[in-house]
C-alpha positions in Angstrom: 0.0 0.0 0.0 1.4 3.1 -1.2 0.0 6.9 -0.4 -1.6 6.6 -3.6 -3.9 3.3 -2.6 -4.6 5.1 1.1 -5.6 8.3 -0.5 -7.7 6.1 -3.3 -9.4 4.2 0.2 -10.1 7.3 1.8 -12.5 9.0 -1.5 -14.4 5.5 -2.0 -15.1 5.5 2.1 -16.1 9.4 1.7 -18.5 8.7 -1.5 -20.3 5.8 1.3 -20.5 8.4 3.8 -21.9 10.8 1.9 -24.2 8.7 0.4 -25.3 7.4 3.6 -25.7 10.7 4.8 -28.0 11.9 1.9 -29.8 9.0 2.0 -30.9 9.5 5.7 -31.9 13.0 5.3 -34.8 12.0 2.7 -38.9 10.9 4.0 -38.5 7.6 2.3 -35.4 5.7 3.5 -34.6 2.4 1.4 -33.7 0.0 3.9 -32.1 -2.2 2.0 -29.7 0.1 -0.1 -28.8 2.1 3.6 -28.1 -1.4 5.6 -25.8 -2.6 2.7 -24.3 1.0 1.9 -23.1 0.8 6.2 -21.8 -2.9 6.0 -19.7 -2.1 2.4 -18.7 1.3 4.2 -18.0 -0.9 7.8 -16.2 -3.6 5.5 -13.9 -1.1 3.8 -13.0 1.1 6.7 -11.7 -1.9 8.8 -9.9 -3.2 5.6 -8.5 0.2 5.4 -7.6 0.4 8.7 -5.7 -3.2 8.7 -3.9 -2.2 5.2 -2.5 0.8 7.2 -0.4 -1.7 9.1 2.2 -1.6 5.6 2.1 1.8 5.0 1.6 3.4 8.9 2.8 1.4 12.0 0.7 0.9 14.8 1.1 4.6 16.7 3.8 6.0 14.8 5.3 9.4 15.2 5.9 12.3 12.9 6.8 15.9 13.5 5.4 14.4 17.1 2.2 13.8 15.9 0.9 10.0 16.7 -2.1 7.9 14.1 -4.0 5.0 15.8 -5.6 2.7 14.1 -9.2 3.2 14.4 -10.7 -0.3 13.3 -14.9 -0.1 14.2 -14.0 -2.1 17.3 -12.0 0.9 18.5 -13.6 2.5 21.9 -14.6 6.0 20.5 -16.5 3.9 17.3 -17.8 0.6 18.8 -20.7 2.6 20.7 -21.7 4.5 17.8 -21.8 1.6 15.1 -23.6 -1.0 17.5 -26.8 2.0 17.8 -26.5 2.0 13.9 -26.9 -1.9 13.4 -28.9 -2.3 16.3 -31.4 0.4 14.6 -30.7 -1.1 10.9 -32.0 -4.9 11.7 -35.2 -3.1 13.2 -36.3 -2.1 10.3 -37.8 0.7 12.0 -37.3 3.7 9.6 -37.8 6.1 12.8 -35.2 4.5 14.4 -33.2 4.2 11.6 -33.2 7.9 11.2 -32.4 8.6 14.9 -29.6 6.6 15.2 -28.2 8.2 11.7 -28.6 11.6 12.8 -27.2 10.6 16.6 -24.8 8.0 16.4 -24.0 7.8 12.4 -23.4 11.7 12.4 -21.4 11.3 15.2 -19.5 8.3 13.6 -19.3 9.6 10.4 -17.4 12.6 12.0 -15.0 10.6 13.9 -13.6 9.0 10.3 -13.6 12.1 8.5 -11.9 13.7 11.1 -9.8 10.5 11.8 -9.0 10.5 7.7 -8.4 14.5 7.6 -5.2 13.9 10.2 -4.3 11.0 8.3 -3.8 13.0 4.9 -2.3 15.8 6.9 0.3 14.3 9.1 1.5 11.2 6.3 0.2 11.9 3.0 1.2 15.1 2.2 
């Protein structure tokens, strides 16, 4: 994995966030299309995440600046993405909404943020 391949990860995960986000802002919510738009998005962060491993070791340092992996299991993402599945195998398009407006926006913020200092610190 080169910067090339991370930088490549990080605008297909944005395009799944964004989409996810639009798509939970509209009256009529496709169940279907949202729950496998979050396990694709789910799927690729976490590959992301362990692909790092090649191209970012596990807490490294730079200009004293430190990168954690942040796999969905993390501690400030496991919280947020068990309210989103929990909500998503309801079926409940009320609770599907709440938990994307809560917990996803929440979520959602956490890896943009998380790829933003990514792309700042190593890939620039």
């Amino acid at each position: 994995m080169d910067k090339k391949d991370v930088k490549k990860d990080h605008k297909v995960i944005k395009k799944y966030l964004s989409r996810i986000i639009k798509t939970a802002k509209k009256n009529k919510i496709d169940i279907t299309s949202v729950k496998q738009d979050f396990k694709d998005l789910c799927f690729l962060w976490n590959t992301h995440e362990d692909k790092e491993d090649t191209f970012i070791p596990k807490n490294i340092e730079k200009n004293s600046q430190k990168i954690e992996k942040m796999p969905l299991d993390h501690k400030e993402l496991q919280g947020h993405d068990k309210v989103i599945r929990q909500a998503l195998k309801s079926r409940d398009i009320n609770k599907i909404k709440v938990a994307l407006d809560t917990d996803g926006k929440m979520l959602f913020d956490k890896m943009i943020n998380h790829i933003k200092y990514e792309e700042n610190i190593f890939l620039n």
